[in-house]
N, CA, C and O atoms as a DFTB+ gen file, in Angstrom:
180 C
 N C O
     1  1      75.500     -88.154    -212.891
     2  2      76.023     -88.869    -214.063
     3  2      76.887     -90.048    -213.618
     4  3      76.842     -91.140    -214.183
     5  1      77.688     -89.766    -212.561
     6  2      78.635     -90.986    -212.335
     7  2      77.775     -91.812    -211.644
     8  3      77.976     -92.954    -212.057
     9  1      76.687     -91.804    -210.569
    10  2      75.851     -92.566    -210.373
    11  2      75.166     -93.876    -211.060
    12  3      75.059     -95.044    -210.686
    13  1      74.687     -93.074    -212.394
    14  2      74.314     -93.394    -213.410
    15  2      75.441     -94.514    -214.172
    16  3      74.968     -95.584    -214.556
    17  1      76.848     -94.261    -214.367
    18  2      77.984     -95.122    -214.748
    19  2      77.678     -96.233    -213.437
    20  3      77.158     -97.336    -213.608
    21  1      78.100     -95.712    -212.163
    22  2      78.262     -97.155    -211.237
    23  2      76.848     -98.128    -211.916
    24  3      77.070     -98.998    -212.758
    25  1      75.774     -97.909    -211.542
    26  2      74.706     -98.861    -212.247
    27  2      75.282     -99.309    -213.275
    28  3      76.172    -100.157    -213.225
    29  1      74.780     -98.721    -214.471
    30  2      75.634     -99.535    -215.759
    31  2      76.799    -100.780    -215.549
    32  3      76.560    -101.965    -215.780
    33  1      78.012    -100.286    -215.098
    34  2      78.569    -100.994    -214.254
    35  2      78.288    -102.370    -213.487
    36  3      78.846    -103.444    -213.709
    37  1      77.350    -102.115    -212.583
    38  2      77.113    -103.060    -211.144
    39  2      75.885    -103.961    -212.696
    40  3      76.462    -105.032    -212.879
    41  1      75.040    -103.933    -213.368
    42  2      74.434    -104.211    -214.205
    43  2      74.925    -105.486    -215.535
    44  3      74.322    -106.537    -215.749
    45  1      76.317    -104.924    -216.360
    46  2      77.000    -105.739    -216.670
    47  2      77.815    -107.011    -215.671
    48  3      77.875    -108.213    -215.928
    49  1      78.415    -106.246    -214.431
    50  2      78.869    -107.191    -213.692
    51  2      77.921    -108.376    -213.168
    52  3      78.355    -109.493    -212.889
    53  1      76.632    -108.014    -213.070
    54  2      75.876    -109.371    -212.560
    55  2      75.377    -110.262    -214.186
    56  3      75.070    -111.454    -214.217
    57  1      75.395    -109.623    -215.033
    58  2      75.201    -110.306    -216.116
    59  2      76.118    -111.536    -216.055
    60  3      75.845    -112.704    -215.776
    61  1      77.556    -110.818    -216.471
    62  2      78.674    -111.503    -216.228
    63  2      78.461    -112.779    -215.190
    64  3      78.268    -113.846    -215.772
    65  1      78.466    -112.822    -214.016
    66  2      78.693    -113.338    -213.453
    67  2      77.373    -114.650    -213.098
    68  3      77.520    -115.710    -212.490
    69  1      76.362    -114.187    -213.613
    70  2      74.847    -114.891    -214.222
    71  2      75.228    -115.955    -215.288
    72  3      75.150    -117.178    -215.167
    73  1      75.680    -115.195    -216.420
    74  2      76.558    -115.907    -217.067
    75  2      77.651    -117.242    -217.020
    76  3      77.556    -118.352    -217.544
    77  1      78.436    -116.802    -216.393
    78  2      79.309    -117.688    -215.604
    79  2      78.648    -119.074    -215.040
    80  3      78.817    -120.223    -215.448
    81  1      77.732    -118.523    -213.823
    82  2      77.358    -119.624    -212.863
    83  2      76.787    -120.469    -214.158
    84  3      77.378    -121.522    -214.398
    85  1      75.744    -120.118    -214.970
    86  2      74.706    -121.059    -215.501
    87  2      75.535    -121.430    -216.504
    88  3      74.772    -122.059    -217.238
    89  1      76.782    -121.449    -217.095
    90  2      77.476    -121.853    -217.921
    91  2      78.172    -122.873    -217.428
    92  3      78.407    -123.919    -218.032
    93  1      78.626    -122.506    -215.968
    94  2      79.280    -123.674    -215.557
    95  2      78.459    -124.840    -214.682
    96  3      78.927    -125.909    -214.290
    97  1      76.956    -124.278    -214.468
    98  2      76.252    -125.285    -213.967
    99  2      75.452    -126.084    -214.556
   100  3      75.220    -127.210    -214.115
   101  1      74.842    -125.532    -215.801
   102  2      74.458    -126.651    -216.605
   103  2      75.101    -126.612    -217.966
   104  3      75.413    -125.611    -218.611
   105  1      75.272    -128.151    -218.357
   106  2      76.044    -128.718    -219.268
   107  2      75.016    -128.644    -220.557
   108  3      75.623    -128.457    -221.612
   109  1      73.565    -128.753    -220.690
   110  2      72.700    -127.974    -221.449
   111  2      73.251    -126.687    -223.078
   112  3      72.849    -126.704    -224.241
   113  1      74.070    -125.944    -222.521
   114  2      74.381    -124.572    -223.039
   115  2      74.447    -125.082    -224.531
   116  3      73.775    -124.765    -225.512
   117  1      75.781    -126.236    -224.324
   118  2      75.680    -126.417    -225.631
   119  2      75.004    -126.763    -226.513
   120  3      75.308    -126.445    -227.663
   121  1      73.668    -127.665    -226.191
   122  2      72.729    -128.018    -226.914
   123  2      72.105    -127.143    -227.192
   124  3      71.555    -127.407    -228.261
   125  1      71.747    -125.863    -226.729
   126  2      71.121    -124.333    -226.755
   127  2      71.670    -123.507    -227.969
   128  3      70.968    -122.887    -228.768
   129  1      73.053    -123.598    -227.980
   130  2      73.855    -122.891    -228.962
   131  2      73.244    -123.366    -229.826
   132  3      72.330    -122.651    -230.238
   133  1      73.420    -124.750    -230.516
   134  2      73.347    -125.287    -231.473
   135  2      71.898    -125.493    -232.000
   136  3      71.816    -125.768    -233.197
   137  1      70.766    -125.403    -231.304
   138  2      69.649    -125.166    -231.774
   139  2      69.486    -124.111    -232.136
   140  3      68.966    -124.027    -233.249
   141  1      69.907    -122.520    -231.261
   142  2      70.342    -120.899    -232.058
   143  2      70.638    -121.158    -233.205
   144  3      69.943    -120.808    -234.160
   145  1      72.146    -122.076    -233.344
   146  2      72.596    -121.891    -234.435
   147  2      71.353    -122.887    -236.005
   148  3      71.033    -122.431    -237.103
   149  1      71.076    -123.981    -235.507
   150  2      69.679    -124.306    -236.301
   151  2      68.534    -123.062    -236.678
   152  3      68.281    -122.419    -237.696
   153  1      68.171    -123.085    -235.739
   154  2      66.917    -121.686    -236.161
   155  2      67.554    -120.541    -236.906
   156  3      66.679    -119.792    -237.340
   157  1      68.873    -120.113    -237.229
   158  2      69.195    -119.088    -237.726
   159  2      69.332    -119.430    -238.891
   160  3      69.764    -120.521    -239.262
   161  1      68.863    -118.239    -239.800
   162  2      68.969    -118.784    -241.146
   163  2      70.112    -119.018    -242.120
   164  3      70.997    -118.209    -242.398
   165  1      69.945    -120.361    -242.639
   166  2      71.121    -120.412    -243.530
   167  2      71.721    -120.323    -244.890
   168  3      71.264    -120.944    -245.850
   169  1      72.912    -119.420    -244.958
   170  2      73.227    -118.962    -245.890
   171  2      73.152    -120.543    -247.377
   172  3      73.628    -121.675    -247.285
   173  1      72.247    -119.807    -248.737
   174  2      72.299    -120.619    -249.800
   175  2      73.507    -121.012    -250.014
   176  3      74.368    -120.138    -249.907
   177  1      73.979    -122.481    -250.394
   178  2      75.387    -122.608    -251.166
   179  2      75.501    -122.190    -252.402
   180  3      76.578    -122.287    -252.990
């Protein structure tokens, strides 16, 4: 079982840190968000 936790663990941590690099290496992200946020549907006024 605790085996099982370290993975989980070691799993989020490379996310994290996947995360990180490509956030801080390309300047891109934000144009990404904001097309997410386009394609998602929007609430009627």
């Amino acid at each position: 079982m605790r085996f099982f936790m370290f993975l989980f663990v070691l799993f989020i941590m490379t996310l994290i840190v996947l995360y990180v690099m490509g956030a801080s290496r390309t300047p891109n992200t934000r144009m990404i968000e904001q097309e997410i946020d386009l394609n998602a549907p929007q609430p009627d006024p």
